[in-house]
C-alpha positions in Angstrom: 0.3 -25.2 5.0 -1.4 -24.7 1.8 -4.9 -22.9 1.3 -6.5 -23.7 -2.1 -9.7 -21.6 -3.3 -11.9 -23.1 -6.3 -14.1 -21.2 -8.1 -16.1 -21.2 -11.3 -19.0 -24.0 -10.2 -22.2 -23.5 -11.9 -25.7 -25.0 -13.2 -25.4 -25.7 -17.0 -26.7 -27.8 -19.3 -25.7 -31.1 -20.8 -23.3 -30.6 -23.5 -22.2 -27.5 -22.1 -18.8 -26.3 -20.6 -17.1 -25.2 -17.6 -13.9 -24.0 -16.5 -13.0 -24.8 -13.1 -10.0 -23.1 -11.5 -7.6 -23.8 -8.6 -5.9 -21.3 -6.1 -2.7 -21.9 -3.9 -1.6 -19.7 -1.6 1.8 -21.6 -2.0 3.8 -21.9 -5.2 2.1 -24.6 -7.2 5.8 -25.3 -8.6 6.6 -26.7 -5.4 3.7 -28.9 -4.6 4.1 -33.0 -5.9 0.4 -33.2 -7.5 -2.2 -31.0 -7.4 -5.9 -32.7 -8.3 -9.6 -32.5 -9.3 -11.4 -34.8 -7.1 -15.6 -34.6 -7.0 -18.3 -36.5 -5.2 -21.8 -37.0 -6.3 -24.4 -37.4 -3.2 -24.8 -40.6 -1.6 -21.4 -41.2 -3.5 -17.4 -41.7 -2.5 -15.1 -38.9 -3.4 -13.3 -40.0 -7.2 -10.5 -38.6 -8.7 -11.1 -36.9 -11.5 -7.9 -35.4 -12.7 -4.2 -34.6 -11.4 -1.3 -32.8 -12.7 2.3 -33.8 -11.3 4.5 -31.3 -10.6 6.5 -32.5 -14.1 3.3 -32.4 -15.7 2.1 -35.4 -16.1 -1.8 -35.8 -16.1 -4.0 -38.2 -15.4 -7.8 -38.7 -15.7 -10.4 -41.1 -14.9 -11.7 -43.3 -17.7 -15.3 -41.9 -17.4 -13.8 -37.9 -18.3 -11.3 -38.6 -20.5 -11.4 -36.6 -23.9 -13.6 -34.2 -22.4 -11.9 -32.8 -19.5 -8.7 -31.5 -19.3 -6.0 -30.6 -16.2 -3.7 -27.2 -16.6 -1.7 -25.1 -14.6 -0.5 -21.7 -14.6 2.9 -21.5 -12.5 2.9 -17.9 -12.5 -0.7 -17.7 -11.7 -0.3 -20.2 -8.6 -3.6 -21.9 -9.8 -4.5 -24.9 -11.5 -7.8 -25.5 -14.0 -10.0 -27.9 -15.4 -11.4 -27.2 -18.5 -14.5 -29.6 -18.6 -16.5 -29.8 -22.0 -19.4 -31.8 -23.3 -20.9 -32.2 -20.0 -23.0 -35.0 -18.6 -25.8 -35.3 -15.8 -23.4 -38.0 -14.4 -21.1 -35.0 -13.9 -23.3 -33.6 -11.3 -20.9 -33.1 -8.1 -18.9 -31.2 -5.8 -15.6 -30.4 -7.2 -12.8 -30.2 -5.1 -9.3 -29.2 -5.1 -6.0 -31.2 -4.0 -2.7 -30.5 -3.2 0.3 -32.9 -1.6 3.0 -31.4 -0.4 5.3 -34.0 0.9 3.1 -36.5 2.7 0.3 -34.4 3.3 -2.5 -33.7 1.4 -4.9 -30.4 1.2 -8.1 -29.5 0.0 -10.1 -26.9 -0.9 -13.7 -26.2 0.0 -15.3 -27.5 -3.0 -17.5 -25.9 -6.0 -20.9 -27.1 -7.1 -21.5 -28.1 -10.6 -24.7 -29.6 -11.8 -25.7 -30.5 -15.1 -29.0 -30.1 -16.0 -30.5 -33.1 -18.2 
């Protein structure tokens, strides 16, 4: 079992920044991939960024440059620095971990940017 707890969703505007961060209640070290995933209303949940346990990152075209995936082992949490901010951003962010074959999330943090 795995309890993740995001934090650091806010109103800001575009061009701004935001730092998003990730925590497990289980050693991040042992988890496969931990993620950034966000959905936009009326929208399916994307991927936005993930981190392998090695890692390696990945990002979706439409962030990349401007976002960037981290983790702190010690800290059991995971980030997601997110810069120059667009409207299009506008979403709930969530965070995911697999462990194995299962995968957990967190509850989510708003972030909407203002136009």
């Amino acid at each position: 079992q795995v309890q993740l707890v995001e934090a650091g969703g806010d109103l800001v505007q575009a061009g701004g920044s935001l730092r998003l961060s990730c925590a497990s209640s289980r050693s991040i070290s042992s988890l496969n991939v931990m993620g950034w995933y966000r959905q936009a209303p009326g929208k399916q949940r994307e991927l936005v960024a993930s981190i392998t346990k090695g890692g390696t990152t990945d990002y979706a075209d439409s962030v990349k440059g401007r976002f960037t995936i981290s983790r702190d082992n010690a800290k059991n949490t995971v980030y997601l620095q997110m810069n120059t901010l667009k409207p299009e951003d506008t979403a709930v962010y969530y965070c995911q971990a697999r462990l194995q074959i299962l995968n957990y999330w967190g509850q989510g943090t708003q972030v909407t940017v203002s136009s």
